[in-house]
N, C-alpha and C positions, 0 to 999 in steps of 0.2 A: 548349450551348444558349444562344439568345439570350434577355436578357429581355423580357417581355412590358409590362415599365416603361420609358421613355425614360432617357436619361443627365441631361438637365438637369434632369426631376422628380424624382431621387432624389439628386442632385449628387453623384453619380460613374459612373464606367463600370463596368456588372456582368461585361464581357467581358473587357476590360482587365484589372479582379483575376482572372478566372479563368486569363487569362494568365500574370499575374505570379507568383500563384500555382503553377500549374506550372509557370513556370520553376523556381523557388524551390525545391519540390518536387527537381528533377529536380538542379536541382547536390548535392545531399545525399545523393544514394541511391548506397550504398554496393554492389559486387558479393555482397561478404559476411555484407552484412544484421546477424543481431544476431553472426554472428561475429566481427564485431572489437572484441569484448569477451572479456575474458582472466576468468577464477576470481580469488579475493583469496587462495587457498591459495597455497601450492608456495613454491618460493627467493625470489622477489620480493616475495611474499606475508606478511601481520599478520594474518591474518584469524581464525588460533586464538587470540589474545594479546588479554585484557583486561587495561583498562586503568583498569577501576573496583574490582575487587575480586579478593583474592589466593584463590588456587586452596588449597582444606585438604584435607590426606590425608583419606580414611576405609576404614575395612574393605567389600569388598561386600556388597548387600543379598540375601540370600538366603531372602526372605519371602512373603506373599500381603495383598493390596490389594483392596478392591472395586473401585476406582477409578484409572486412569493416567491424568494430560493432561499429554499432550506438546506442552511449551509455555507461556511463562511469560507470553505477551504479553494484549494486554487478553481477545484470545477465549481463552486457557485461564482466565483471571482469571474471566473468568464465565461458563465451563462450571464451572469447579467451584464459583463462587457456588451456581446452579442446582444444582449435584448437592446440595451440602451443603443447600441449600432441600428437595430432595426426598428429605432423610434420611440418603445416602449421607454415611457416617463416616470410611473409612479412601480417602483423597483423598491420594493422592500427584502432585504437582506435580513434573516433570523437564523441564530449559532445559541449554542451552550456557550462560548466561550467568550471573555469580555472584549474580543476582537476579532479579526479575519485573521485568514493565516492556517486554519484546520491545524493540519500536523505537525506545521511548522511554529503554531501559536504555544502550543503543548508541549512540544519538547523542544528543550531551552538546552540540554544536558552539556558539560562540558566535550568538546570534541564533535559536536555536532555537527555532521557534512551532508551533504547531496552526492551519493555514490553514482551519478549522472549525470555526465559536462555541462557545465550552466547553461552554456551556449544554447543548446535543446531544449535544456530541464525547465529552466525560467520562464513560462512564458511570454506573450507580450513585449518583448526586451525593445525593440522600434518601437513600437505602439507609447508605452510609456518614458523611454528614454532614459531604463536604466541599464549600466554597464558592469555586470561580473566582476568584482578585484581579484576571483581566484578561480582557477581553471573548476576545481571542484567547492560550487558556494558553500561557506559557513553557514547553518542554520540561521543567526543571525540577521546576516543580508538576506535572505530567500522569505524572512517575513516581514521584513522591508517593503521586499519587494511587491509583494503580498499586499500592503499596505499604500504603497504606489500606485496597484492599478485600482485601489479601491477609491482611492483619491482621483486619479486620472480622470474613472467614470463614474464620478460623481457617485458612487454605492452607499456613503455614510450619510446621505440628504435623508433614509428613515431605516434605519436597522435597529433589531433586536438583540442584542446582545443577553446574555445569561439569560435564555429564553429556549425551551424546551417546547417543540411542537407536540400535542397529545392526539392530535385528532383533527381528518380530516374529511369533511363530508360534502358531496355533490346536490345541488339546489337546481336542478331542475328546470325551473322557472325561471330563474334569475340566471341560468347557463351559469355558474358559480361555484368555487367553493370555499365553504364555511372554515376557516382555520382558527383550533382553539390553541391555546399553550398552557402550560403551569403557573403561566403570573395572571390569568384571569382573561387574558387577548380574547376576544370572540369577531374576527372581522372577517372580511367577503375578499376575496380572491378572483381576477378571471383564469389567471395563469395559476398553474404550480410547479417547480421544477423541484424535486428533492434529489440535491447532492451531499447529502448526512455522512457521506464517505463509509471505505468498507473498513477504516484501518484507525477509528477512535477512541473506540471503548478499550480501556488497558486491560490486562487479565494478569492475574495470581496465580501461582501454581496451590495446588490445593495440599499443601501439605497439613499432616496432621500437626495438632499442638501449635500452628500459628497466630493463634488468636491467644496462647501462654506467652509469647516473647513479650520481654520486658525492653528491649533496647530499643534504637529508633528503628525505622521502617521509612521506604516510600519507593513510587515506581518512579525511573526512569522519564515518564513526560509527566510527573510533578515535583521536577528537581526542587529537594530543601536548601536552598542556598544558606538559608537562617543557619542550618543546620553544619555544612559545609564550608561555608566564607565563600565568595568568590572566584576566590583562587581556593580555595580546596584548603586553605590552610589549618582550616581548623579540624582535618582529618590526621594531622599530626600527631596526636596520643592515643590514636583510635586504632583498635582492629575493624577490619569495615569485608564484607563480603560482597560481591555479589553474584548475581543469580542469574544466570541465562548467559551464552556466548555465539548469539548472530549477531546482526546487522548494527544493534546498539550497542552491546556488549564491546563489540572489537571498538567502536568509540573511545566507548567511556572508561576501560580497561585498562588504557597507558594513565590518563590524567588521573585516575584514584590511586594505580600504584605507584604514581610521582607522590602522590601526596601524604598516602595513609602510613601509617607505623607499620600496619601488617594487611595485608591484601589475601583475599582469600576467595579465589575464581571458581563457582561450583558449575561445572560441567555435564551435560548429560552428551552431547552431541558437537565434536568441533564443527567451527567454518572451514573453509576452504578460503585462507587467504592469500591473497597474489598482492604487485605489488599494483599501488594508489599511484605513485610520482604526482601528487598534487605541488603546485605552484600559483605565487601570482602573476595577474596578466599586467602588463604593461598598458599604464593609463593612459585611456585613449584609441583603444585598438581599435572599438569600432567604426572609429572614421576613416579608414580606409576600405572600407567593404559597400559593398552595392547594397541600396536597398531589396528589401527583400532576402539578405543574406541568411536572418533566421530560419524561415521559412525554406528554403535549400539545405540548409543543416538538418532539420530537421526532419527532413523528408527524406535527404542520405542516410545516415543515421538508420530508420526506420528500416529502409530498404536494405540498409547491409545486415541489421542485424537480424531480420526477419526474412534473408535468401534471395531476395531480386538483384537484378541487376544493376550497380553503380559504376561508372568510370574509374572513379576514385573514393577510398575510405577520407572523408575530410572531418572525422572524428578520430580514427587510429588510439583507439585506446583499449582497456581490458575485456568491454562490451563486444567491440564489434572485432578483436580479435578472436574472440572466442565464438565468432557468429552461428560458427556449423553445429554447434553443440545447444545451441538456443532455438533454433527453427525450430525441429520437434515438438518439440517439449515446453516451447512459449508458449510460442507465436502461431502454432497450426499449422504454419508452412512448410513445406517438403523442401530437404536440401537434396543435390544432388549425389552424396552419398550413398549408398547401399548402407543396410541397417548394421551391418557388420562394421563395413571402413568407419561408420559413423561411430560405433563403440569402441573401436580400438583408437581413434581420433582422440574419444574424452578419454581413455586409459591413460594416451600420451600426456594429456593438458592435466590431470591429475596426479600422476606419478611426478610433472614437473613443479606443482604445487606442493607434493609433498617433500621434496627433495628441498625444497625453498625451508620448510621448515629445519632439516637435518642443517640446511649451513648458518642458520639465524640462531636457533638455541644453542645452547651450551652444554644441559644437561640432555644426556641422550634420552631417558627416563619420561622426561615431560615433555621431550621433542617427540616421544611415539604416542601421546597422548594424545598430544595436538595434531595429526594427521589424520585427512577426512577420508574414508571411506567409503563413498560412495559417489556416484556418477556425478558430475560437473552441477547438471540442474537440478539436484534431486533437494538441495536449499537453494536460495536465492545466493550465488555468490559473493563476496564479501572486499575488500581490497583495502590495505593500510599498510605504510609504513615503520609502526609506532607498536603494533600490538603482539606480534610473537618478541619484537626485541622484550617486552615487558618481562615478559618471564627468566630473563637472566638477570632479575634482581633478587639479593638474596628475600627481601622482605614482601617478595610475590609467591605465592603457594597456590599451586594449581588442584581441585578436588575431582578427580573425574567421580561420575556418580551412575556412569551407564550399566552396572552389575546389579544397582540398589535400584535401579527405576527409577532417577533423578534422586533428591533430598529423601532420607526415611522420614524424619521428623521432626520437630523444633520446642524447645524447652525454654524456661526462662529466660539466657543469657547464650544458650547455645544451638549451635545448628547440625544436626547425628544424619550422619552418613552413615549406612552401616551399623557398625557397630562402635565408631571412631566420633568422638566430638570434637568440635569446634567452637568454642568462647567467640562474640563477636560481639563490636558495638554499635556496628550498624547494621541493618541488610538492606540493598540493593535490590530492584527486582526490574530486571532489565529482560522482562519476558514477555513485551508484544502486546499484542493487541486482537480481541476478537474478529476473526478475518473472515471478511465477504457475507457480513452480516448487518445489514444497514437496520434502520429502523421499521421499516415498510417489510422487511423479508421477516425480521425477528417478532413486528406485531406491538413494538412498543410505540410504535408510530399508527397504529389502526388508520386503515385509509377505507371508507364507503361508497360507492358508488352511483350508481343508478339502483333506484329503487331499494337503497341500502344497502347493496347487497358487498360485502364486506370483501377487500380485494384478494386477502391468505384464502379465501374461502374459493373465489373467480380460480385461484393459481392452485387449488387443492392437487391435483395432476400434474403438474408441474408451474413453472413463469409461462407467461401466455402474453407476448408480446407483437410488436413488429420494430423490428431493428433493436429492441431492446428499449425502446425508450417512451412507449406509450402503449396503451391497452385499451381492446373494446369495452365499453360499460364504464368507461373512468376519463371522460372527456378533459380537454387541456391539463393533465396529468405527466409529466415527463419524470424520466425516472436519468442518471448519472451513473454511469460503475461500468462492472465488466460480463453484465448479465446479458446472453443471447447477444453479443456484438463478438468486439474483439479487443487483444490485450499486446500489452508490450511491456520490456524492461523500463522505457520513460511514458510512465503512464500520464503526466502530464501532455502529450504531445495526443494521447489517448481521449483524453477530457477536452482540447483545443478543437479537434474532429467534432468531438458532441454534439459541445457547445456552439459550433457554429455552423451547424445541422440544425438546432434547438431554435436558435436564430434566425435562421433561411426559414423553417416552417411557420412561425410565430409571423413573419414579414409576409409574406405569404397569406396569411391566416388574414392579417389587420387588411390586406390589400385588395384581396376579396370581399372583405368586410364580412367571414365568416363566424358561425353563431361556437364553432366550437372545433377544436383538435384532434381526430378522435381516426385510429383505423377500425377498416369494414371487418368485421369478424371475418370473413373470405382473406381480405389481406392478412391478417394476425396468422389465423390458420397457413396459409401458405410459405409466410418464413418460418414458422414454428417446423413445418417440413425439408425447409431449405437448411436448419439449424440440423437437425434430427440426419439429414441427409449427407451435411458437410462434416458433423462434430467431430471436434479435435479429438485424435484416437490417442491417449497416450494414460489410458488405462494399465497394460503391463507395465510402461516405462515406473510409475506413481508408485506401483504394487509391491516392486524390485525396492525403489529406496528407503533409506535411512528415514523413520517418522518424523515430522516435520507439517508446518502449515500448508506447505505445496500438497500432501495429500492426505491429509486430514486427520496428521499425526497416526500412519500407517493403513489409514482407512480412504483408500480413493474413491471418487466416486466412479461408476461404474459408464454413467450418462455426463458427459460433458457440457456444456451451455455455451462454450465459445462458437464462434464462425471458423471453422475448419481451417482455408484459405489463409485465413492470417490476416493482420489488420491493414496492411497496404491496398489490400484486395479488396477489404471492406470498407475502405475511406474512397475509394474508385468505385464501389457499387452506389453509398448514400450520393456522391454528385452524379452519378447517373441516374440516378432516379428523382434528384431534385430536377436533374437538366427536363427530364422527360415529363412523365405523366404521373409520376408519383404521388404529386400532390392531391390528385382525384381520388385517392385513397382515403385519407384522411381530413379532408377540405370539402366533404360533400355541402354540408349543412350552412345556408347563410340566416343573419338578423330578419 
């Protein structure tokens, strides 16, 4: 469509970027969508192998729990805050990982940050009594912190560590279920919360001839420090690559080209990056704030960047200055924009992105490389101060690869672009993680129900929930993620809502002295329609972009699963339906 604004009153062409744009778009779109991404298991694969803590024998558990959460990362950390708040004693915590912490336990990488003000991001911060040293946390602190509230509420009295759930089955009789694992676990459950998270499993690009490379290897959340030193020192004589350029990539990008003899960035798709202005906070800051101070941030936050109404931005940073261009396209919510002002909007906020690159690089060449191409949300966007300067080193070498469909292929010692190699001694693989695929969706986690009857089989038609978090035929079952609810850029603040939803019903449940958790198929069916009714329309928007995780590496889906509305609206619907009659839903049944 053309716009209804001239070119020289808005001093660019809005047709022109729609062109360029789909050009852009269209060199990138691969036949195989997200299949040319490989598992981090198998021969080529690290992906069982930690590299933070040593795996200890133990006997298996053959016991009974009130309580299972599967899942060590922030949403199990405060589901079972919440449980143990609602009295629940016997809280058994189980992770693949030798500790809590989820995402934060995994990636260690140097440059590691929270692209989301701690203040929000953290949760618990009053609760536990920890204090942010930097406006945007280091990985480090955040599984600290991690660690903090697992301490706080008592969660290490019986956890599972390097423990993989296989299998889960409902007993009937005993209102229970049966939880098996890999190390032989066979015990009895009333509860079960699975937060396995959508963002753990790492993935590979599937290039050919990878399983030939002779040098080292590894992803991004199994940083080889052995490998590396510490300080990156011993990348000194090394030519080192790597592989991918979002959210990790602009990390890890400056510290390997600080370090390495030869740096070599292989590109399929730039970020869009703005600037970070990360700093330390001043010790002590939170004792001048009122209680309850997180809670109000977090709640502004939420509201500016998802379209409601605030008095004031009391976050003022990249997120919520960019608010109008995130409703959409998030968060479900409608700005008050027109869909036109709203596109010439992000033309502006991107054009001023890419101009940010023309005055930072040096060489004009790798400066038009690095400029993103497509609409603001159409990646997650990105913010550093550290990563476009990198490439005004002589000993950084930028590969764009969007002509060749990312890397052609890999040899011994080299990595073939094209028709052009690359000698390398290490590769990087700073390419993400399997997304919005937990273990219950994927079936590696087999979940059985009532009368067996298998849950992928219940969901064959689609997720078949109520609010997202529990199913008929799979009683005290809760489910954590962004399925049939709703989502935000601080998805922590997302998990806090859940989980103390998870909490209220469970409190509830024990105080009725009820036999089981469970909605009425009538309920399930009725948000299933209120989902179907409200669902977040942003099918063209997905179609138009640059491929990518947002829509499924060019392939969107067509049926959305968010709550339309947006998550403010849905965190004000679950307390209105706690406040009300809700609970007669699912609290029918007692001992």
């Amino acid at each position: 469509m053309s716009s209804a604004f001239s070119s020289p009153e808005l001093g660019f062409d809005p047709d022109a970027l729609r062109a360029t744009y789909r050009q852009e778009r269209d060199r990138r779109i691969r036949p195989d969508g997200a299949g040319q991404y490989r598992g981090a298991r198998g021969e080529f694969g690290y992906y069982a192998a930690d590299p933070w803590t040593a795996r200890v024998d133990r006997d298996p558990k053959q016991d009974r729990v009130e309580a299972v959460v599967i899942g060590g990362g922030f949403g199990g950390l405060l589901t079972g805050a919440k449980l143990r708040d609602a009295g629940v004693e016997r809280i058994r915590m189980i992770d693949e990982a030798g500790d809590v912490g989820g995402t934060w336990y995994w990636n260690r990488y140097p440059g590691i940050h929270c692209d989301v003000e701690s203040s929000v991001y953290l949760p618990l911060l009053e609760e536990v009594g920890t204090e942010p040293t930097w406006r945007y946390s280091p990985g480090e602190e955040i599984r600290r912190h991690a660690v903090a509230i697992a301490e706080h509420y008592s969660l290490y009295d019986d956890t599972m560590f390097h423990t993989r759930v296989t299998e889960l089955r409902w007993h009937e009789d005993d209102a229970e279920w049966q939880v098996r694992t890999d190390r032989g676990d066979d015990f009895r459950a009333r509860y079960v919360v699975v937060s396995s998270g959508t963002l753990s499993a790492p993935k590979l690009p599937g290039i050919p001839g990878i399983e030939t490379f002779r040098g080292h290897t590894f992803h991004t959340s199994r940083w080889d420090y052995d490998y590396t030193g510490a300080d990156l020192h011993k990348l000194a004589d090394k030519k080192v690559g790597v592989v991918g350029t979002g959210a990790t990539g602009i990390q890890v990008v400056p510290h390997v080209g600080d370090s390495a003899q030869h740096l070599y960035v292989f590109q399929r798709t730039p970020s869009s990056v703005d600037v970070r202005d990360n700093r330390p906070l001043e010790p002590g800051w939170t004792k001048a704030l009122q209680p309850g101070w997180q809670q109000e941030r977090m709640d502004n936050f939420l509201t500016v960047v998802t379209g409601g109404h605030a008095e004031r931005d009391l976050i003022g940073d990249g997120w919520t200055a960019t608010a109008a261009l995130q409703r959409t396209f998030l968060s479900g919510s409608r700005t008050e924009l027109s869909d036109e002002e709203l596109e010439l909007a992000d033309f502006a906020t991107m054009n001023r992105i890419r101009d940010r690159v023309d005055a930072v690089v040096t060489d004009p060449a790798v400066a038009t490389l690095l400029k993103a191409w497509y609409r603001y949300m159409c990646k997650r966007p990105t913010f550093s101060d550290f990563y476009l300067q990198t490439f005004n080193r002589p000993t950084v070498t930028l590969v764009d690869t969007a002509d060749t469909g990312g890397i052609t292929s890999m040899t011994e010692n080299t990595v073939v672009v094209g028709d052009r190699e690359y000698a390398v001694d290490c590769l990087i693989f700073a390419t993400g993680f399997e997304v919005g695929v937990s273990g219950v969706v994927s079936g590696t986690l087999p979940v059985y129900g009532r009368d067996g009857v298998p849950l992928l089989q219940s969901w064959s038609q689609g997720p078949r929930t109520l609010h997202g978090f529990y199913s008929h035929g799979y009683p005290n079952l809760f489910h954590l993620g962004s399925l049939q609810n709703a989502n935000s850029v601080n998805f922590t603040h997302i998990l806090t809502e859940q989980a103390t939803h998870i909490g209220a019903v469970v409190a509830e449940a024990r105080k009725r002295d009820a036999r089981w958790v469970e909605p009425t198929a009538e309920a399930e069916q009725a948000w299933i329609a209120v989902i179907r009714a409200n669902a977040m329309d942003n099918y063209r928007f997905q179609a138009e972009c640059t491929p990518g995780y947002y829509n499924g590496e060019g392939r969107p889906r067509p049926v959305n699963n968010s709550y339309g509305p947006g998550p403010v609206a849905f965190h004000e619907l679950l307390r209105a339906w706690r406040a009300g009659n809700g609970m007669d839903d699912v609290l029918a049944e007692t001992k």
